[in-house]
C-alpha positions in Angstrom: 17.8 -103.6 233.9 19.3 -103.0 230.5 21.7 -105.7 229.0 24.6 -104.3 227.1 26.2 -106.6 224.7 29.5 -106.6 224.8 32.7 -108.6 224.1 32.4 -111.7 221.7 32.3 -112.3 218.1 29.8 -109.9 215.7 29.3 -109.6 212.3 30.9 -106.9 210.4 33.1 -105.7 213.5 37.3 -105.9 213.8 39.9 -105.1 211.1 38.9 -106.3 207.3 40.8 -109.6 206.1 44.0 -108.1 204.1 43.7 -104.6 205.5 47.3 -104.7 208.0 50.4 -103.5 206.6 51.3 -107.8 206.0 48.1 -107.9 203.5 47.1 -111.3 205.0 45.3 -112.4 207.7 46.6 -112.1 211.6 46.4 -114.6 214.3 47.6 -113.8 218.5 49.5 -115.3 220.0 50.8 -115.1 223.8 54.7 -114.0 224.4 56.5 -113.2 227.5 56.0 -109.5 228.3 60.0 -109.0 228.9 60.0 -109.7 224.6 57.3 -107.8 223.1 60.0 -104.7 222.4 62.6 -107.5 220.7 59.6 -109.2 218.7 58.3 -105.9 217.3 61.9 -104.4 216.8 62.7 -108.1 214.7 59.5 -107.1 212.7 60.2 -103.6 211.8 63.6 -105.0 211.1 62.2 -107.0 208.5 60.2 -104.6 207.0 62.5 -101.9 207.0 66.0 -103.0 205.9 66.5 -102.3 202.3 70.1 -103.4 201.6 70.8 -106.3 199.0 74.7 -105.6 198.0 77.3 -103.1 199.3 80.4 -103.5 196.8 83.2 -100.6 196.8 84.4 -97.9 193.9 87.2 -98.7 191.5 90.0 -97.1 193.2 90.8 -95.9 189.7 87.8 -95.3 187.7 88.0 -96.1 184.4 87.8 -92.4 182.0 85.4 -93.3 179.2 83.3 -89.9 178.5 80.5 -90.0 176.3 78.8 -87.7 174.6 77.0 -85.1 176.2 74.0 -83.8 174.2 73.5 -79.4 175.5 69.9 -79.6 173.7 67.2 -80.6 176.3 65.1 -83.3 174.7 61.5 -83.3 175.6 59.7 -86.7 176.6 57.2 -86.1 174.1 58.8 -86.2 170.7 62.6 -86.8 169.5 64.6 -83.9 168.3 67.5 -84.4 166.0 70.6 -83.7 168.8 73.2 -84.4 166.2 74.4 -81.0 166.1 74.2 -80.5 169.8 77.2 -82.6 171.6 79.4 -79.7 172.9 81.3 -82.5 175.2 81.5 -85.7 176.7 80.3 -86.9 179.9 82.4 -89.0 182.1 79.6 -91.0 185.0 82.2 -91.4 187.2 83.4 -87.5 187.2 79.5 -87.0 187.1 78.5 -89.0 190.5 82.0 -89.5 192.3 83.3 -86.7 194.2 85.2 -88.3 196.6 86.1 -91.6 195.1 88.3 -92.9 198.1 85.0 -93.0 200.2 82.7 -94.1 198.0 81.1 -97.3 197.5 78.1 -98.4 196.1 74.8 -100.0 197.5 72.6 -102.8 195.6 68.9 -101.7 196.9 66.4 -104.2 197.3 62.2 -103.7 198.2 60.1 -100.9 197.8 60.6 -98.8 201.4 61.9 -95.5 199.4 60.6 -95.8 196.0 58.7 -92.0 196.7 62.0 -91.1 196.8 63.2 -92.5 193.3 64.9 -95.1 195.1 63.6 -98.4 193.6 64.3 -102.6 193.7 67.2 -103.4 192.0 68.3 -99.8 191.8 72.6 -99.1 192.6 72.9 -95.8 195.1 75.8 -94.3 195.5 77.1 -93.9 199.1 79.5 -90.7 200.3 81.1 -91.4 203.7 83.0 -88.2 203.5 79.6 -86.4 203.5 78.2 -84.9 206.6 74.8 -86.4 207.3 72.0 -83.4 208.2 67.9 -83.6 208.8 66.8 -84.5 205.8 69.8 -86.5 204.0 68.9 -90.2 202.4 71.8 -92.2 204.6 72.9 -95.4 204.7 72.4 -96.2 208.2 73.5 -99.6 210.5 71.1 -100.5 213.4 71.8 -103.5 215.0 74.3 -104.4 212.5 71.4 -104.4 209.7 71.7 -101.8 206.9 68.9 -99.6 206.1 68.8 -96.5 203.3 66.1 -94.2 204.5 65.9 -90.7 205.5 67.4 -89.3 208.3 65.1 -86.9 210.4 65.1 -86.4 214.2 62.6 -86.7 216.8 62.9 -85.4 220.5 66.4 -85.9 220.8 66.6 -89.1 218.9 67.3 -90.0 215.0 64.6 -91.3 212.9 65.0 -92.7 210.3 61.7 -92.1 207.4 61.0 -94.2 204.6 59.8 -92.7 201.6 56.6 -95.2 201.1 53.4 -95.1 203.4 53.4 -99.3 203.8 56.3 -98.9 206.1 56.7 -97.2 209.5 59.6 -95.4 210.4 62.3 -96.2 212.6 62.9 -94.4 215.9 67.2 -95.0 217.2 66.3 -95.6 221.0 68.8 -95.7 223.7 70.6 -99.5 223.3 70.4 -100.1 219.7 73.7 -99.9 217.8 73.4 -97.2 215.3 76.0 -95.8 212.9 75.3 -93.9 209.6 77.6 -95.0 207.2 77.7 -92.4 204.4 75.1 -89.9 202.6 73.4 -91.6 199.3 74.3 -89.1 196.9 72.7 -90.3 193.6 71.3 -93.6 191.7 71.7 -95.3 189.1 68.9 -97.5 187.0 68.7 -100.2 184.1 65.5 -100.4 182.5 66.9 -103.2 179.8 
């Protein structure tokens, strides 16, 4: 009779240390079957809610255009634009559309920086914009904020980050979900 060895520890077998989407080791433990959806919906939760700040437009922005350079400057080397500024640029005029519904979002974490979206970065937030397949919202789920893509599958929304570490988040039947606007540009300090 042949023995198969199965079950039981061997060398070299099961998930390397640091591999999982934590980066650390994992331990298991033993929950009540009725809360395996809430535990793993608290831990996408964590992973996936990106919001740090949500403060609102001046109701009256403030008018202070600057100069707007027409030449196109290449990355490489300076050019002297001197004799280029043909107007002034107002950031408010430039990102505000509709500034009675639009407010701004501090962003904190990584989850959409393959969108240009990093930590520490300022979106701007349209409510009067539609959301479609494909839009960057700011969406509520279970009172929580999240900015990520909106996408659809089945009949559901989903809602994509824009880095591989994090999994995206299906909108099941139960969940409290509201988009809140349609992040319509961002703004970053690098000093």
């Amino acid at each position: 009779m042949n023995k198969v060895n199965r079950g039981g520890f061997r060398v070299g077998s099961g998930r390397k240390l640091g591999s999982g989407s934590y980066g650390e080791p994992t331990t298991v433990i033993r929950v009540p079957k009725s809360k395996i959806t809430d535990i793993r919906r608290y831990i996408v939760r964590k992973q996936s809610y990106n919001i740090d700040t949500i403060f609102t437009a001046p109701s009256e922005p403030t008018n202070q255009p600057l100069p707007l350079f027409s030449h196109k400057v290449p990355a490489g080397f300076p050019s002297p634009a001197d004799d280029h500024v043909e107007k002034k640029l107002d950031l408010n005029d430039y990102l505000i559309k509709q500034k009675e519904a639009t407010f701004f979002v501090s962003i904190k974490g990584d989850s959409m920086i393959d969108a240009s979206i990093h930590d520490g970065d300022i979106v701007i937030v349209d409510r009067s914009k539609e959301a479609k397949i494909g839009d960057i919202v700011l969406a509520s789920i279970d009172g929580e904020f999240t900015v990520k893509t909106l996408a659809k599958h089945l009949s559901h929304p989903r809602l994509l980050p824009a880095n591989s570490k994090y999994k995206y988040i299906d909108v099941t039947e139960g969940m409290m979900f509201e988009i809140w606007g349609v992040v319509t540009g961002a703004v970053r300090k690098f000093k």
